[in-house]
C-alpha positions in Angstrom: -2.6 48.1 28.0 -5.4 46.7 26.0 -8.3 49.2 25.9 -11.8 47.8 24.6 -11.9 49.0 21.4 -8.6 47.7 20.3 -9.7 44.1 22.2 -13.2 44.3 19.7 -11.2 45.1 17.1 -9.0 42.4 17.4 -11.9 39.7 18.1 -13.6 41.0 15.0 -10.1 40.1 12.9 -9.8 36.6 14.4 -13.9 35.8 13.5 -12.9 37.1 10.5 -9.9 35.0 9.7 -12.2 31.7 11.2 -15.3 32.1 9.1 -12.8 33.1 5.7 -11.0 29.6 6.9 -14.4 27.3 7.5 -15.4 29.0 4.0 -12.3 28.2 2.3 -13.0 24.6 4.2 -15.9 24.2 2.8 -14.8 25.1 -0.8 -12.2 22.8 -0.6 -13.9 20.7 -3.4 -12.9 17.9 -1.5 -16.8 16.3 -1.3 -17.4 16.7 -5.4 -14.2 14.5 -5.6 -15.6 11.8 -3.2 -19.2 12.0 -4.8 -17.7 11.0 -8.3 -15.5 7.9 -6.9 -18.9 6.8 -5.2 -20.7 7.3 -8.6 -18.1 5.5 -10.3 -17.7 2.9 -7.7 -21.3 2.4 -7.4 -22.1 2.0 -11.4 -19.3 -0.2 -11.7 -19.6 -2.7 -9.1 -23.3 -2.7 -10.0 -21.7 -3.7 -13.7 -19.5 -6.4 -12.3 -22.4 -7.9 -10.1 -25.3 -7.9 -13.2 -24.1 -7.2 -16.6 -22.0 -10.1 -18.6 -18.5 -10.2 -17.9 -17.1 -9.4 -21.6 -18.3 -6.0 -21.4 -17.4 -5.1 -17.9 -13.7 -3.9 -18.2 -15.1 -1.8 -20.9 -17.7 -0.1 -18.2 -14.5 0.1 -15.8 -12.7 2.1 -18.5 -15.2 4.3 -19.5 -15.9 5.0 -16.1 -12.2 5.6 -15.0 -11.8 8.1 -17.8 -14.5 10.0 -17.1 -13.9 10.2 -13.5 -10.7 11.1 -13.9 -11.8 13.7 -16.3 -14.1 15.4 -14.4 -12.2 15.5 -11.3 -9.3 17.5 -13.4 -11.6 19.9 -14.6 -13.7 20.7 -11.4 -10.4 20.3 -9.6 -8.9 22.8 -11.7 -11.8 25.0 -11.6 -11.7 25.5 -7.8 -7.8 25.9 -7.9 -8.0 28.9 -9.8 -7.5 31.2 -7.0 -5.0 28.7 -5.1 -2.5 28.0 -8.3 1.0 28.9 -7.6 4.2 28.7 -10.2 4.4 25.0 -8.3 1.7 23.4 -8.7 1.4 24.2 -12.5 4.8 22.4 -12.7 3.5 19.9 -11.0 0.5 19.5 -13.4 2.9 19.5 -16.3 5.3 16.6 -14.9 1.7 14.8 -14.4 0.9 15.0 -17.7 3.7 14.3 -19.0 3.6 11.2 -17.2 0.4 10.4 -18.1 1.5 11.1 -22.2 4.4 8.6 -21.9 2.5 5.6 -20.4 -0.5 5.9 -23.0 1.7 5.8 -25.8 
């Protein structure tokens, strides 16, 4: 039988575990990641529509670089805590990758 304390005690734990969850959530970093594309959307579809073509793919470039730049480094920031022996393989084979098509 459940007595009342151990039943507070329990609900306690579970609002715990939600709020840590909805915090964690929130955290996610998953809204700084669609705020730069929109930035870099935005900027370069506002090139394309008023700025001479010849220098447009240059905008597109610059702009993919550092969008993809800054999402790597907040990304990584915020998956400090989160990083497991995996996911720093993973980064790895991604660079790698990313080395062997640029050259």
């Amino acid at each position: 039988m459940i007595y009342l304390l151990e039943a507070e005690e329990a609900l306690d734990a579970i609002q715990s575990v939600a709020q840590r969850t909805r915090r964690s959530i929130a955290e996610g970093g998953t809204c700084i990641t669609l705020v730069i594309t929109g930035v870099v959307w935005l900027v370069g579809f506002m090139a394309t529509q008023f700025l001479p073509q010849e220098i447009v793919g240059y905008i597109w470039t610059g702009l993919t670089v550092v969008g993809t730049i800054l999402g790597i480094v907040l990304g990584s920031q915020r998956s400090k805590r989160l990083r497991s022996a995996a996911s720093t393989q993973m980064m790895r084979l991604i660079l790698r990758i990313c080395v062997i098509c640029w050259t």
